[in-house]
N, C-alpha and C positions, 0 to 999 in steps of 0.2 A: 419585632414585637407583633408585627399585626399578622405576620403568619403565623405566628407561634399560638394566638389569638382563635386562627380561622380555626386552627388543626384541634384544637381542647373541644372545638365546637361542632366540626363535622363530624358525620353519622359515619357509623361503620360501613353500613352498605351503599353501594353508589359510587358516584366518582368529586363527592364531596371533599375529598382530604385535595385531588388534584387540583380541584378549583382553587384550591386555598395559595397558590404558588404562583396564577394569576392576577392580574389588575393590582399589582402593589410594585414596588420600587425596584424590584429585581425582574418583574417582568418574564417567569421562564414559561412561556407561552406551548401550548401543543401537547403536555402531560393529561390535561383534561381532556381534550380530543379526542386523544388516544382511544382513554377509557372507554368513552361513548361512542366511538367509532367500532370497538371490539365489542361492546355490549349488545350494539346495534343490530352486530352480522352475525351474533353467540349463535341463532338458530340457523345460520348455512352451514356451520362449521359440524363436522362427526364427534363421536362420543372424546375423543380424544383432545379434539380441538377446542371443545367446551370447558371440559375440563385446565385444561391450559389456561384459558379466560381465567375462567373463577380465582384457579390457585395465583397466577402472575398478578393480577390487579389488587388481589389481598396481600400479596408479600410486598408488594411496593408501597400501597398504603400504610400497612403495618410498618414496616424499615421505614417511609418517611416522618410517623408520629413519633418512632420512636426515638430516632436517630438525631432529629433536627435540635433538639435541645442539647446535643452534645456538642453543635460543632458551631464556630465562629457565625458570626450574623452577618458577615461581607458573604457581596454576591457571588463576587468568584466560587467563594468557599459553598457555600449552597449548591450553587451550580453543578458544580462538580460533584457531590455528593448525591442530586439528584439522577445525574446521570450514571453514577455507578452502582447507584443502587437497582438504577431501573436495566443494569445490562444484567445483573448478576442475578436478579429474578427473571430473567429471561432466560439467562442460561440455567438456573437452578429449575425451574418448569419445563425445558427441553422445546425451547422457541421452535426450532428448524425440525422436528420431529411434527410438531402441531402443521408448519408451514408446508413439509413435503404432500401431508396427505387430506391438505389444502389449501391447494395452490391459488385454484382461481377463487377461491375466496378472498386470498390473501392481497393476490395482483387487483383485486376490486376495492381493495380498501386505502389502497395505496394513491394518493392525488400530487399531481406536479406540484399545484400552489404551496401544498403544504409544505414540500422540502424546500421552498424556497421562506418560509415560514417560520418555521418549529423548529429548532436543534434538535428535541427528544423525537420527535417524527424521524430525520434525520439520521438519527441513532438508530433508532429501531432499524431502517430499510439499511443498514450498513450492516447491521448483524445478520437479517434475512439473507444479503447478497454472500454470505458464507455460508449457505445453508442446500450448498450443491449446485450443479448444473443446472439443472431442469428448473429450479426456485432462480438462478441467478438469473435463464433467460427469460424465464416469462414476467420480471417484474424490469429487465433491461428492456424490454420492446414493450411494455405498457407504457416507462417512464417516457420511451425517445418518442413515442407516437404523440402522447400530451404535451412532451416537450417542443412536438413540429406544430401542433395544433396551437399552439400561445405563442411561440417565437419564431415560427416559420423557419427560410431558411439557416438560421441564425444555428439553429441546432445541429444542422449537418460539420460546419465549421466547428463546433463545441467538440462533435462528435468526432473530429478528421485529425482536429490538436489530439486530443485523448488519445487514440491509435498510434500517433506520431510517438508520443509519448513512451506507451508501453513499447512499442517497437524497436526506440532506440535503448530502449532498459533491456529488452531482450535481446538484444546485439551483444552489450554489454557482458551480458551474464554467458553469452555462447563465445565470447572469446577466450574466454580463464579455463574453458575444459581444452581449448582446441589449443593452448600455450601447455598444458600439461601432456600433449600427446604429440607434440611435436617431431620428437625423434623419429616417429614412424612415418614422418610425411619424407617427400625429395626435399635433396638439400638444398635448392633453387628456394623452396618457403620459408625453410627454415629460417635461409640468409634475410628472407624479404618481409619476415616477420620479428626479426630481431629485434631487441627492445635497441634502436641507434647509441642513445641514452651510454646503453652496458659497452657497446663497443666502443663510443669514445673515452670512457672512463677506462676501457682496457686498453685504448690506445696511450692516452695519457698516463696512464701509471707504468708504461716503459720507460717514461722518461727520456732520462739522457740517453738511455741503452738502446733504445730506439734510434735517437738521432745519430748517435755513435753509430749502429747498425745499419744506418744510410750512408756514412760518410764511409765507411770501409766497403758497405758494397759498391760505391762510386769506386773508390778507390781498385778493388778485386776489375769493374769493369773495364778501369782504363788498361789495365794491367794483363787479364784477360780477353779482353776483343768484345764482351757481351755486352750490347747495349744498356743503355741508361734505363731502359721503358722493360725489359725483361727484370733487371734488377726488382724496378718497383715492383712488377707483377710478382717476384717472386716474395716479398713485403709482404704484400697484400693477402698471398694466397697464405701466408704465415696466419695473419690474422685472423682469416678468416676460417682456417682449420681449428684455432683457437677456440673461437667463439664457439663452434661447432661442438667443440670436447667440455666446454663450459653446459651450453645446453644438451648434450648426451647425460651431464651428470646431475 
């Protein structure tokens, strides 16, 4: 009720409607920041970047006066409606368009505290960092610099886990092309990358045929002179042509 209260009452212009989602029971802190944080730097930004300003901060005003009387009064539910609102006038005004060809405007407006702050701050720098290379690194080496300057070494370690991370996800993802291309490798990899898993299950669904299969080649060995240890070998080399014609196919 008491945002519903502020919103009848702020002014069109300004960052009056953001205010209103502050200092009350849901608390979604940094929407009004925003605002004045973009208003603030509107004359660093080129004709296009200006533009962007004006139109985003009216469409998210406008979506939150008008939206909020539609939806539940728990905060979750708010919550989430603030934030989607405010991605989708982002993308509907071409956020990452405005950000390429204003970059270091953008990386200046950008503060560590606040991501440890704001959710909708948060959001925003999460959609910027999909807004290419050049936008992704100059707002990754603003953040880690501020990040070393408040938390010292503590941020290298932040920084070391993260790498570990995406590192072992990239392992991951280069193993599924190199199990589709297999055939083309020596059969020494083949054998050494074999899911073990499939060869015991292809071991085990011979069954008794199998065991039978040993007891008769013990049997051919007594019978014919050839060792016990050739027999297995010749086992094995079964299986192992097996698996091989499984993974050829």
């Amino acid at each position: 009720a008491e945002i519903q209260h502020c919103l009848v009452n702020a002014g069109d212009v300004g960052c009056g409607v953001f205010e209103c989602f502050e200092n009350n029971s849901c608390e979604i802190r940094g929407l009004h920041e925003i605002c004045m944080t973009f208003l603030h730097n509107a004359g660093k930004f080129d004709a296009q970047g200006k533009s962007f300003i004006k139109d985003a901060l009216k469409c998210k005003a406008h979506a939150l006066r008008h939206k909020f009387s539609c939806i539940s009064r728990k905060c979750p539910a708010i919550k989430e409606m603030v934030f989607q609102l405010q991605r989708e006038c982002y993308l509907k005004h071409d956020l990452c368009s405005a950000a390429k060809e204003n970059v270091q405007v953008i990386v200046e407006m950008i503060h560590f505290k606040d991501l440890l702050q704001h959710e909708p701050y948060v959001d925003l720098v999460n959609i910027l960092l999909t807004c290419g290379e050049e936008v992704k690194k100059a707002i990754t080496r603003s953040v880690q610099a501020q990040c070393e300057q408040n938390w010292g070494s503590l941020c290298s370690i932040l920084s070391f886990c993260t790498s570990a991370v995406h590192g072992d996800a990239a392992l991951g993802t280069e193993k599924k092309p190199g199990e589709a291309t297999r055939g083309g490798a020596g059969r020494g990899d083949m054998l050494a990358h074999s899911d073990p898993d499939h060869r015991e299950s292809s071991r085990a669904s011979k069954g008794e045929r199998g065991t039978k299969g040993h007891l008769n080649a013990h049997a051919r060995v007594k019978a014919g002179g050839h060792s016990p240890k050739g027999a297995q070998g010749i086992m094995d080399r079964a299986d192992e042509l097996s698996d091989f014609s499984d993974i050829r196919r």
